[in-house]
BARO-584693 format. One line per field, with one value per residue (C-alpha): x, y, z; residue in one letter; residue number from 1. Coordinates in steps of 0.05 Angstrom, whole numbers, plus 5000, padded with zeros to 4 digits. Layout:
REM residues N
x = c(X;...)
y = c(Y;...)
z = c(Z;...)
aa = c(A;...)
i = c(NUM;...)
//
This chain:
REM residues 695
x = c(4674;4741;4801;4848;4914;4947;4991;4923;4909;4941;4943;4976;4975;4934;4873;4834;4813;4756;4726;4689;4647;4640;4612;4618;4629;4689;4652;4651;4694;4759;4714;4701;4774;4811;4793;4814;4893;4941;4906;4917;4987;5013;4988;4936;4876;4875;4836;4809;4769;4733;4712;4650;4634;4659;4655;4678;4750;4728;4798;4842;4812;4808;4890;4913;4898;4956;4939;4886;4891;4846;4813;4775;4720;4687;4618;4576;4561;4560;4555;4611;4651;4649;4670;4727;4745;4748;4791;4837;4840;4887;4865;4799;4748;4733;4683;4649;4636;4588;4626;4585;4593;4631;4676;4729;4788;4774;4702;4731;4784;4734;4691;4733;4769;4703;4688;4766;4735;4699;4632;4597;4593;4568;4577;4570;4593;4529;4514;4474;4439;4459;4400;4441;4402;4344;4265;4219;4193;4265;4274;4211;4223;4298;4274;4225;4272;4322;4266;4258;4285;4315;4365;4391;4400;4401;4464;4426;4418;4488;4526;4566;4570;4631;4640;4685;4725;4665;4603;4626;4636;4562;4542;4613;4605;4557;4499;4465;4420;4410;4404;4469;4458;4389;4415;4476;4423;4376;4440;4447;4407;4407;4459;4515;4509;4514;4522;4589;4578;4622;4628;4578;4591;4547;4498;4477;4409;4373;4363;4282;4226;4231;4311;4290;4231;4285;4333;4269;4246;4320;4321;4234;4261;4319;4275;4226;4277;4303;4237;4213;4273;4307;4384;4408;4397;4440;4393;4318;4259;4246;4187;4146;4163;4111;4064;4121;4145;4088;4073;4144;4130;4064;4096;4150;4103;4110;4084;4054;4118;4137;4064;4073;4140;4109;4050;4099;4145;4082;4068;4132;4132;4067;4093;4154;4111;4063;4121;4173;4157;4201;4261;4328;4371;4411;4375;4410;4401;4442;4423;4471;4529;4527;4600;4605;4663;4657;4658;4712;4777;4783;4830;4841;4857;4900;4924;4995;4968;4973;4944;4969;4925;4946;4891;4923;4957;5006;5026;5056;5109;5133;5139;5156;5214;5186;5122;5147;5200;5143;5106;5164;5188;5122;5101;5057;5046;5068;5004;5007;5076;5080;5081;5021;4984;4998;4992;4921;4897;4925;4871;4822;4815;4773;4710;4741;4777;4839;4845;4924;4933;5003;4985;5046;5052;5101;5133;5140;5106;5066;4999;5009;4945;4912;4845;4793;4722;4673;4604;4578;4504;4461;4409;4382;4408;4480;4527;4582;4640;4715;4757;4829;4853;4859;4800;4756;4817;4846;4880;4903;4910;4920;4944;4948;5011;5010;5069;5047;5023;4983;4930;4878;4881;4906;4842;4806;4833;4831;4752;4743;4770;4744;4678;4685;4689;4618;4630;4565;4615;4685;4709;4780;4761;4805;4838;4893;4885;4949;4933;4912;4874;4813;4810;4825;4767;4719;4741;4735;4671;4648;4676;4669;4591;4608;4559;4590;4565;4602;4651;4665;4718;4707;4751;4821;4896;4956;5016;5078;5138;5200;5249;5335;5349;5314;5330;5294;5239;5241;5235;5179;5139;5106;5143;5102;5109;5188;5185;5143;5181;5245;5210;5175;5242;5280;5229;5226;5315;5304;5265;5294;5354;5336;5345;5320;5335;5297;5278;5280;5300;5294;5291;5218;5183;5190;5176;5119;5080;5106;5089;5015;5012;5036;4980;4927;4943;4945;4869;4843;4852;4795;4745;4771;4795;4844;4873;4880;4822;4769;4791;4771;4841;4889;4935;4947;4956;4992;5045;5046;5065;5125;5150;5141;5169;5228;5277;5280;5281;5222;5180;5196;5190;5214;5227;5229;5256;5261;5316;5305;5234;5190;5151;5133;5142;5110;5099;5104;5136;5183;5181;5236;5236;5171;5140;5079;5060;5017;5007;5032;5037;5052;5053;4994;5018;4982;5039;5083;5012;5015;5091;5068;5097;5057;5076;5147;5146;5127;5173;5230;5215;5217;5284;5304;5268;5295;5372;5354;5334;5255;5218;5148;5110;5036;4994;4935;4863;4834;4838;4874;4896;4966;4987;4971;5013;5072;5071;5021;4981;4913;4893;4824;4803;4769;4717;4704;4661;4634;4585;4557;4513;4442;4411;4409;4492;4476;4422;4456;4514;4465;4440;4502;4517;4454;4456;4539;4507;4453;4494;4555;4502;4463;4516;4571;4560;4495;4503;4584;4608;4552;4493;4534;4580;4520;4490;4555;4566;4630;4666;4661;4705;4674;4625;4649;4597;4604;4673;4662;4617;4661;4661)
y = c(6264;6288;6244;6289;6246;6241;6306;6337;6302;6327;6295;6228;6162;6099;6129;6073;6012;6003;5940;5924;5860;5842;5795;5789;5866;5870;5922;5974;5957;5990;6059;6051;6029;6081;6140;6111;6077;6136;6133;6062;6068;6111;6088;6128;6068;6004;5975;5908;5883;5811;5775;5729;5668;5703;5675;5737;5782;5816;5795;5807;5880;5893;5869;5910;5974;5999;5993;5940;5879;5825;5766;5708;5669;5606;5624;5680;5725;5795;5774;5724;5780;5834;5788;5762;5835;5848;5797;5820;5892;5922;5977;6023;6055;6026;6041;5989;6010;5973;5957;5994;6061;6120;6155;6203;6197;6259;6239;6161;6194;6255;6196;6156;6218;6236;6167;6165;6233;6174;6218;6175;6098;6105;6147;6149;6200;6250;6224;6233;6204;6189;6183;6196;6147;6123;6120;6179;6124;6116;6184;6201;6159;6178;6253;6231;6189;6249;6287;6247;6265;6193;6210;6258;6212;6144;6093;6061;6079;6114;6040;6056;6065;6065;6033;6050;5992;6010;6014;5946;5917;5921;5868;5834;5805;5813;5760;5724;5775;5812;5879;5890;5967;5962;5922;5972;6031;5995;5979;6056;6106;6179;6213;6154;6158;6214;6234;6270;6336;6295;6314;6255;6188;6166;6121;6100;6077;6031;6042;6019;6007;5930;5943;5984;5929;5882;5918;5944;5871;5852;5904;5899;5824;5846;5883;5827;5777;5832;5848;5768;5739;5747;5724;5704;5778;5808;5863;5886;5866;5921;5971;5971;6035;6036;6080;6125;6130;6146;6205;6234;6227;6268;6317;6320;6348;6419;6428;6385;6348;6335;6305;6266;6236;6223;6178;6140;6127;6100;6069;6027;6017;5983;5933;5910;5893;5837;5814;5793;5720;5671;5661;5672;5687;5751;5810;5853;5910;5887;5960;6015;5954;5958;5954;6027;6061;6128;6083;6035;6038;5999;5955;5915;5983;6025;5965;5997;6060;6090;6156;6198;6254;6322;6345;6417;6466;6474;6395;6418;6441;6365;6348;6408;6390;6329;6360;6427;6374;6339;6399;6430;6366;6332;6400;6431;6504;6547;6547;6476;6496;6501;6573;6591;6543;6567;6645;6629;6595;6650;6704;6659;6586;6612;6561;6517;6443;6433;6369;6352;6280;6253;6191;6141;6070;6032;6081;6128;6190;6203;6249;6316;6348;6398;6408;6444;6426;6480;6495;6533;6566;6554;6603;6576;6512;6494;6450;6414;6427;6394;6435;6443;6503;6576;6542;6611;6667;6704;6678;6603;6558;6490;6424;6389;6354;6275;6241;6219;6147;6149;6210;6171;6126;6190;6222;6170;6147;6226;6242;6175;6212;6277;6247;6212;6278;6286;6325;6335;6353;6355;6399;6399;6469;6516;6460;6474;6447;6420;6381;6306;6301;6328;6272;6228;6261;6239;6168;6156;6179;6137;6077;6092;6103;6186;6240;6293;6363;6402;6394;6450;6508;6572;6608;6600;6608;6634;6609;6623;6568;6605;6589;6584;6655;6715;6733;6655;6691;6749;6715;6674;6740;6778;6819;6869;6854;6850;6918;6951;6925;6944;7023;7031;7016;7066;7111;7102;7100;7172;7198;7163;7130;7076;7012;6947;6908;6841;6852;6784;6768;6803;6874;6840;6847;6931;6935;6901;6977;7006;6962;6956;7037;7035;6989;7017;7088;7058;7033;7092;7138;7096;7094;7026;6995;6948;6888;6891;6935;6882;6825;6815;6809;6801;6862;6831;6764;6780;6818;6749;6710;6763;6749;6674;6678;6724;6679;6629;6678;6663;6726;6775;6840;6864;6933;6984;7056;7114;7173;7137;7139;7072;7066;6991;6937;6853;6820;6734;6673;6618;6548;6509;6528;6558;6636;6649;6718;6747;6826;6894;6960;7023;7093;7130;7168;7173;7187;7127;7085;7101;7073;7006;7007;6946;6902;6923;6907;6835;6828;6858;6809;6748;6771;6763;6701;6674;6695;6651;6589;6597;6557;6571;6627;6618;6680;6671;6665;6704;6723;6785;6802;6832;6763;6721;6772;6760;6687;6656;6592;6591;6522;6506;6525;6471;6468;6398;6382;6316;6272;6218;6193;6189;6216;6285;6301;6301;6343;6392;6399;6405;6462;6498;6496;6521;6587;6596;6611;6645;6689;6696;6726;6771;6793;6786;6803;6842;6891;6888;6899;6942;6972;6995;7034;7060;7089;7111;7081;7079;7020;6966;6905;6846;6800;6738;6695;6694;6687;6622;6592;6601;6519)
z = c(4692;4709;4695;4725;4748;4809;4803;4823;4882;4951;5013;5044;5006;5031;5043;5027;4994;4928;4921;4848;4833;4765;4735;4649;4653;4600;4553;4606;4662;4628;4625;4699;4727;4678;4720;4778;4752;4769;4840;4857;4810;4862;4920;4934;4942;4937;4872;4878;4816;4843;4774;4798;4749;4694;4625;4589;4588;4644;4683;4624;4621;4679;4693;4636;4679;4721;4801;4791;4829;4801;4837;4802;4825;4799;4830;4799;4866;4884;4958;4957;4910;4959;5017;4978;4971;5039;5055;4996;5020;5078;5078;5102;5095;5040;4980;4943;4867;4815;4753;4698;4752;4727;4780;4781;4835;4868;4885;4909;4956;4982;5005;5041;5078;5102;5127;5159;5205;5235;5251;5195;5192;5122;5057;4984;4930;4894;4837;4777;4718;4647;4612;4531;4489;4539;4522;4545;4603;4621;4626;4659;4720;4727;4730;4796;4821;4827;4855;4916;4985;4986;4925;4974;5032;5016;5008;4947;4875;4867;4842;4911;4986;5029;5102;5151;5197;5248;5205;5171;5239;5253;5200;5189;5128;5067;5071;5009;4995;4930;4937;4981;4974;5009;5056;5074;5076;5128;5171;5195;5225;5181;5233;5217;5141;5089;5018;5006;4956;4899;4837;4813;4806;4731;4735;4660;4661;4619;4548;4548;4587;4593;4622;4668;4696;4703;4754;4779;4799;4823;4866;4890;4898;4945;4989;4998;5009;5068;5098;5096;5129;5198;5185;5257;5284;5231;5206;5235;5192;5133;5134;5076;5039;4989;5010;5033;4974;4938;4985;4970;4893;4895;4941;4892;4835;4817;4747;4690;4668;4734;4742;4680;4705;4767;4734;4694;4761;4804;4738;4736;4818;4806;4746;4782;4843;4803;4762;4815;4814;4842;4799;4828;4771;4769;4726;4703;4650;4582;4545;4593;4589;4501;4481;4446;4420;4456;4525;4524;4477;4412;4441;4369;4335;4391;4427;4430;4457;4522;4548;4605;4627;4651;4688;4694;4649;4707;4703;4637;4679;4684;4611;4588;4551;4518;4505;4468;4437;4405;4385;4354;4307;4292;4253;4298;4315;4367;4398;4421;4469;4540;4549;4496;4543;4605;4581;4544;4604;4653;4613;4590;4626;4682;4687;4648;4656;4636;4602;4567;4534;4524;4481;4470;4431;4458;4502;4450;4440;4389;4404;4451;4453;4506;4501;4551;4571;4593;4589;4524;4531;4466;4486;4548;4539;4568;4527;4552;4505;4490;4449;4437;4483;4451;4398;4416;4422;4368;4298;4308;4258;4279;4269;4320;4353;4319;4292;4223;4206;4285;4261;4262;4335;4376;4343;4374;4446;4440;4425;4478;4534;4521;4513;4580;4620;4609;4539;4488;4428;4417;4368;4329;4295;4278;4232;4183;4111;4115;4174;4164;4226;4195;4155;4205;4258;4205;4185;4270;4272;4202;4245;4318;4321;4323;4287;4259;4273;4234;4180;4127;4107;4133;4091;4079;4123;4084;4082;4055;4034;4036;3984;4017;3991;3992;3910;3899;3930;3889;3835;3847;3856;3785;3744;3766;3840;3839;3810;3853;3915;3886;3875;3943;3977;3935;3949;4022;4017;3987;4040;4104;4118;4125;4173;4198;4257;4292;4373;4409;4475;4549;4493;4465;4532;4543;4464;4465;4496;4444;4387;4410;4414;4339;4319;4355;4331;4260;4271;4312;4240;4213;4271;4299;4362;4327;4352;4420;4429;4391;4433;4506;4546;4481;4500;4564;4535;4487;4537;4585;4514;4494;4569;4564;4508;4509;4536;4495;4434;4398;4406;4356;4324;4243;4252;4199;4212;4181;4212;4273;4271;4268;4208;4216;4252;4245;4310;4316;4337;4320;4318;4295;4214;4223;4230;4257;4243;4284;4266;4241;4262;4219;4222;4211;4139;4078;4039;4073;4050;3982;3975;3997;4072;4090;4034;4037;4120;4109;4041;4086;4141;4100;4077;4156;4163;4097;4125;4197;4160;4164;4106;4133;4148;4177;4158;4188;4173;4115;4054;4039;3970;3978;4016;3956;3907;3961;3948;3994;3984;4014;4048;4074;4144;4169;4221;4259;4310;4332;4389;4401;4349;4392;4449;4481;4466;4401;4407;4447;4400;4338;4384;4390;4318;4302;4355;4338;4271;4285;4326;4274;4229;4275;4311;4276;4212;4221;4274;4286;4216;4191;4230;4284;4240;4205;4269;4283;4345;4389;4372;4425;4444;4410;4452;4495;4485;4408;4414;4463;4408;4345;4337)
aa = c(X;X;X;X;X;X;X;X;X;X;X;X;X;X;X;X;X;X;X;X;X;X;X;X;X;X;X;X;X;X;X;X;X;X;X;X;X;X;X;X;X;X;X;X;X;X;X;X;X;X;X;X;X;X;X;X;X;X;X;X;X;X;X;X;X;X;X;X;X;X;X;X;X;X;X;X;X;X;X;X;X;X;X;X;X;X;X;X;X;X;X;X;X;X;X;X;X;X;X;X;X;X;X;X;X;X;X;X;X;X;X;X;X;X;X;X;X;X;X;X;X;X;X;X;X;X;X;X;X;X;X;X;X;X;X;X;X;X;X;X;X;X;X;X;X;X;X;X;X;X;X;X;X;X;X;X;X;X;X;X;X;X;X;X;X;X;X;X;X;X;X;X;X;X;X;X;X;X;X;X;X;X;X;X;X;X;X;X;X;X;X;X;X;X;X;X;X;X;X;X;X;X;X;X;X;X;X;X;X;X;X;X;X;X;X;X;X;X;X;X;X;X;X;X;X;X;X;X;X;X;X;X;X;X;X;X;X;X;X;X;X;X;X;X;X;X;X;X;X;X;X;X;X;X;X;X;X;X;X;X;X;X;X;X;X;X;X;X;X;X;X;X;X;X;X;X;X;X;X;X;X;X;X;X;X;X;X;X;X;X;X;X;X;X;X;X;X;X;X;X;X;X;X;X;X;X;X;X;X;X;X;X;X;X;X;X;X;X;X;X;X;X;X;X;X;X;X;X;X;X;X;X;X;X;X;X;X;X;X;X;X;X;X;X;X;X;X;X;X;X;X;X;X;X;X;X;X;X;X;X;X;X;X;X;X;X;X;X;X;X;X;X;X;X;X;X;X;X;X;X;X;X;X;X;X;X;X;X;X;X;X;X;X;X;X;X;X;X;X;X;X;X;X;X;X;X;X;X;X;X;X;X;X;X;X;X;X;X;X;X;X;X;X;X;X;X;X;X;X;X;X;X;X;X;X;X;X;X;X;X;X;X;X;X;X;X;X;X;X;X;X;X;X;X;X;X;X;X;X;X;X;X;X;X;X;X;X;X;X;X;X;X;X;X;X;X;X;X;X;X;X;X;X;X;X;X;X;X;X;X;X;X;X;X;X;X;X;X;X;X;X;X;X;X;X;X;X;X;X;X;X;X;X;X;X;X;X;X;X;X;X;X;X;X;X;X;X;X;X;X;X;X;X;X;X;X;X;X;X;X;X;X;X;X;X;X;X;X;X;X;X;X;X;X;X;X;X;X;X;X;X;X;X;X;X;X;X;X;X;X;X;X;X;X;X;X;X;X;X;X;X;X;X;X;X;X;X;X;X;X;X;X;X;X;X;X;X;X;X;X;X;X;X;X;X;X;X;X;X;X;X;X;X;X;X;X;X;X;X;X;X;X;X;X;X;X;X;X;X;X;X;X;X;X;X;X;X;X;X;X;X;X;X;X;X;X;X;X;X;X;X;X;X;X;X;X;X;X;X;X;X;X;X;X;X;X;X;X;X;X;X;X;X;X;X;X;X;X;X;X;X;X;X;X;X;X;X;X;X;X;X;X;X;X;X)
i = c(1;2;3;4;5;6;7;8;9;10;11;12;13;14;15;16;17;18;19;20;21;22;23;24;25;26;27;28;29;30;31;32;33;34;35;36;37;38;39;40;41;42;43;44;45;46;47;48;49;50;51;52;53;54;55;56;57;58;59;60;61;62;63;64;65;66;67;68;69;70;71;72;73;74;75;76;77;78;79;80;81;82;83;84;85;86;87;88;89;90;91;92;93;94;95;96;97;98;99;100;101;102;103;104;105;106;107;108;109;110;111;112;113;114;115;116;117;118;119;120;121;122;123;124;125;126;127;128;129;130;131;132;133;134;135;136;137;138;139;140;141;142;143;144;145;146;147;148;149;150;151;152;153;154;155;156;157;158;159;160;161;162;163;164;165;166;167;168;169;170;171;172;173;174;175;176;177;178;179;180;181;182;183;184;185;186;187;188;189;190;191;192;193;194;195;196;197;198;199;200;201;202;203;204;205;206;207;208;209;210;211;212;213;214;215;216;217;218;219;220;221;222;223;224;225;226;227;228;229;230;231;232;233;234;235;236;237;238;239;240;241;242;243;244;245;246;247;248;249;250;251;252;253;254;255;256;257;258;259;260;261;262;263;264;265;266;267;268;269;270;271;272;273;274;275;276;277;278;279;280;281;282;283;284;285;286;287;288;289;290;291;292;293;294;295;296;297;298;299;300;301;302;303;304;305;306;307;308;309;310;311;312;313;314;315;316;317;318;319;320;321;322;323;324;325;326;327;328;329;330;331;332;333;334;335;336;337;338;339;340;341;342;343;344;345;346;347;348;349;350;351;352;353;354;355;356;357;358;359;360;361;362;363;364;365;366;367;368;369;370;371;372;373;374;375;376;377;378;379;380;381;382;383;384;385;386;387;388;389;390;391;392;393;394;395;396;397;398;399;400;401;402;403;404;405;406;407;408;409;410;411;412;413;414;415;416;417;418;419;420;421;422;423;424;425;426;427;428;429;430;431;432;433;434;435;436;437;438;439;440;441;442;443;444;445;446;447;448;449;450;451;452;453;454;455;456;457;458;459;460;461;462;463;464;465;466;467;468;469;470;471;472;473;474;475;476;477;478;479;480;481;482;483;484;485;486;487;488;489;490;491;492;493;494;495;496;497;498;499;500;501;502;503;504;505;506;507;508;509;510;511;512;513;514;515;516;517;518;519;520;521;522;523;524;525;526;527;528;529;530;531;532;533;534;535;536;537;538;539;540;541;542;543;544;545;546;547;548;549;550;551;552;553;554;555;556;557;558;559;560;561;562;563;564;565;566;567;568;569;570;571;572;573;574;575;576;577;578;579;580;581;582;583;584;585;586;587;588;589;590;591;592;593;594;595;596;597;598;599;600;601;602;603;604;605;606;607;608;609;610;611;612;613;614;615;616;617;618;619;620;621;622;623;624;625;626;627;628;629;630;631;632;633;634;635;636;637;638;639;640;641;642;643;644;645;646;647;648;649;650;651;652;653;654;655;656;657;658;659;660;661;662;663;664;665;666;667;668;669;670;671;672;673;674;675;676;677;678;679;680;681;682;683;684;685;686;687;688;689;690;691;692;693;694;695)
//
């Protein structure tokens, strides 16, 4: 489901009107409204929640949403709720939404501007399924139901239809009836109503067997009450559709488990049919309206919360400032600004969704965290994945943007959100060890019904805390290290003259060439591609960041040279007090090797970094023995990933950790780093799809 806000949405304002009934629906009538808030916020529909004999908070949820214009009546009816809607609303068409339905704005507004064309009477948004958590019968007569050329056509089963002024003008108001969508249906003929190609509305079905018998009677019940009784001309008597129906489900057989599904659908058609009785209470299915965590916001635990969504990298653009603010003095990494973002999204965000939270309490903010959802194959087996964006590029560290003390509800209002776009898992991985989010991603899921997939170190990240002056540094080195820095640069002072300068600014974005020719010539002496050459896209990435970057000074390059030759140079960022380096380059010389010209590069560019106030260097992931002699602390790498704790999410994101693993072995350390260099094969760029599953 995409929650994208109104910055996405084109087009004039007042385009329509949504009417919801509800009756006792507080559990889940938050997780249907919330999509739709920024819409009816700025004017773009009208959203009119009618609370029908309520005995819950259904109005008290439902008012705290921005845009939503409550009613409240004493007498529990849809019929009576949907006609006090109309009068309410000013505005048409208008779509009329079941409480417990899941719809995003786009697919609300794409229906009524097709209805406002005024070839149609009658319309509903595609929809589709949710069957996370349901019994094998459940799921069975879902999958023939789908199958059906009715699913396709019909104004029932989607939990909404829209009318325009003329289509509701053949009926003028909603009779007593119970199945109002059947009624709506039989009102047209197939040329004045149609199903708009939406992204899908969700429908979450029942949990069991004896649920789904009891919509299945309210709505067999409906049908008779439509066929048996002529209201004053208002609608024609209804054909029996049985045997209609039971033609189309045969036809719709095309292997074994199709033929199974099909049994168990006739199966069920047949119960409701004997069971239907003569009561005339409301049944309604209890099991798809369960009050669970991953659907509706802990409102006792983040009840100072709010969460904007940014539904596209390029609404960054709007908070810039407070957004690279935040990033920049709640501790967080370069990564998480507004210019990584857009460059990583430029090279690598096609087929993906672009999903950025701003989560405030009390006005101020307090989470800023961008994540993207795409679809991850397991095999042959597609995952729907949330992670945080640049998760599956090259060398971040993260942790994430949180001010400290709210870790733990961004974390959640955060995994809610990205789990209501229709996400199997969400991962958090590549987390720092210094971060406390990964502790705080696991006490959510202990209390927010969550299963974690993953949670372990893979390997560590250096980093390096820089003391105020560069001979504290010293110092804190070995004996044996001090004085083996101190000879390497006498030797290299008797051999060049030597000097050192820092490249920032407009000067960083025609050096970059030259920098990545250094590196890659460095690599190519021992049958490698290096860097740039591994990695799908990274040169060119790499060139949009130093141009992002370069005006507001915090690309750079540490450059060594030698009689005006460069010997070395370190490529990275800053952040407020903090370095993140990001890699070397040296010329390709034995002799230069052997006097340490790599460990003197990055000794010689703390000494810069030291001099501008920098107290934090991020190294990187891996462990690499000269960075630990130079002072580095290794921290955990953590790896965090997390679903729902039942039904076929969770099974999908088992999945993926299970084939991300399989292929990390058999590709990646199998064949990459070993047989192909023993068959003495060209080296080759490294593949996409393992680098889209590193979770």
């Amino acid at each position: 489901m995409n929650t994208a806000p109104l910055k996405q949405i084109s087009g004039p304002r007042r385009r329509g009107a949504v009417i919801i009934p509800a009756y006792n629906e507080a559990a889940v009538i938050e997780r249907t409204l919330y999509p739709l808030s920024e819409a009816a916020a700025g004017g773009f529909i009208e959203l009119i929640v009618v609370c029908n004999g309520c005995s819950d908070a259904t109005a008290d949820v439902a008012r705290s949403i921005p845009g939503a214009k409550v009613l409240e009546l004493v007498e529990g009816s849809k019929p009576a709720a949907l006609n006090a809607g109309d009068e309410a609303a000013t505005l048409w068409p208008r779509l009329y939404l079941d409480a417990d339905i899941q719809i995003s704005a786009g697919a609300v507004l794409a229906v009524l501007d097709r209805l406002a064309r005024g070839d149609v009477l009658a319309a509903r948004p595609d929809c589709t399924y949710d069957t996370d958590g349901a019994s094998a019968v459940v799921r069975c007569y879902y999958r023939t139901r789908q199958r059906l050329p009715q699913h396709k056509t019909a104004m029932w089963g989607a939990g909404a239809y829209g009318l325009s002024a003329e289509g509701h003008e053949r009926f003028g108001a909603f009779p007593m009836v119970t199945g109002d969508d059947f009624f709506v249906d039989n009102q047209f003929a197939s040329h004045e109503k149609v199903v708009v190609p939406t992204e899908p509305s969700v429908v979450r079905t029942p949990a069991d067997a004896k649920s789904l018998l009891a919509i299945l009677r309210r709505s067999y019940r409906g049908k008779v009450e439509l066929s048996s009784v002529d209201r004053r001309g208002l609608f024609e008597r209804l054909r029996g559709t049985g045997a209609h129906t039971a033609v189309a489900v045969v036809r719709a057989v095309d292997g074994p488990r199709s033929a199974a599904d099909a049994c168990v659908y006739l199966g069920m058609a047949l119960t409701k049919r004997f069971a239907v009785g003569t009561s005339q209470t409301w049944a309604r299915d209890e099991s798809s309206r369960a009050c669970s965590r991953e659907d509706v916001p802990d409102r006792n635990r983040n009840s100072t919360l709010s969460v904007e969504i940014l539904g596209s990298v390029d609404d960054l653009d709007s908070v810039r400032f407070e957004w690279d603010d935040f990033v920049e003095h709640s501790g967080s990494d370069i990564y998480f600004t507004v210019d990584w973002l857009q460059a990583w999204w430029a090279h690598y965000g096609r087929q993906r969704n672009f999903v950025g939270l701003l989560v405030r309490d009390r006005g101020s903010l307090v989470g800023a965290l961008p994540f993207c959802v795409h679809r991850v194959w397991a095999g042959p087996v597609p995952v729907r994945l949330g992670s945080l964006v640049g998760a599956d590029s090259t060398l971040p560290v993260f942790t994430p943007a949180i001010a400290p003390g709210h870790e733990e509800a961004v974390v959640h209002a955060a995994i809610e959100r990205i789990l209501a776009t229709g996400c199997d898992a969400v991962s958090f991985s590549p987390l720092s060890g210094l971060s406390p989010v990964a502790a705080a991603v696991e006490h959510t899921a202990e209390h927010a019904s969550l299963k974690i997939l993953r949670s372990d170190s893979h390997g560590p990240h250096a980093v390096f805390n820089l003391p105020k002056t560069f001979d504290e540094y010293l110092l804190g080195l070995s004996s044996a290290q001090r004085k083996a820095h101190r000879r390497n640069l006498r030797k290299l002072n008797d051999r060049y003259a030597l000097s050192f300068r820092t490249i920032s600014g407009e000067e960083a974005i025609g050096y970059f060439d030259g920098f990545t020719d250094l590196h890659a010539s460095c690599w190519r002496r021992r049958g490698k591609l290096g860097h740039f050459g591994d990695w799908p896209g990274s040169e060119e990435f790499n060139r949009e960041l130093v141009s992002r970057m370069s005006s507001s000074g915090r690309a750079r390059f540490y450059e060594i040279t030698g009689d005006g030759q460069v010997l070395a140079i370190e490529y990275g960022f800053i952040l407020g007090d903090r370095c993140y380096s990001r890699l070397p380059a040296r010329v390709d010389d034995p002799a230069l090797e052997s006097m340490g010209l790599g460990r003197l590069s990055m000794v010689e560019k703390f000494r810069v970094l030291i001099e501008g106030g920098i107290r934090t260097v991020e190294s990187g992931p891996g462990h690499y023995d000269h960075k630990v002699l130079l002072g580095a602390e290794e921290h955990p790498l953590h790896r965090l990933v997390v679903s729902r704790d039942s039904g076929l999410s969770r099974w999908r994101g088992e999945l993926l950790i299970l084939w991300a693993d399989l292929l990390n072995l058999v590709y990646y350390r199998v064949w990459f780093l070993k047989l192909r260099r023993k068959l003495r094969l060209p080296p080759r760029p490294l593949w996409r799809p393992w680098i889209q599953t590193r979770v």
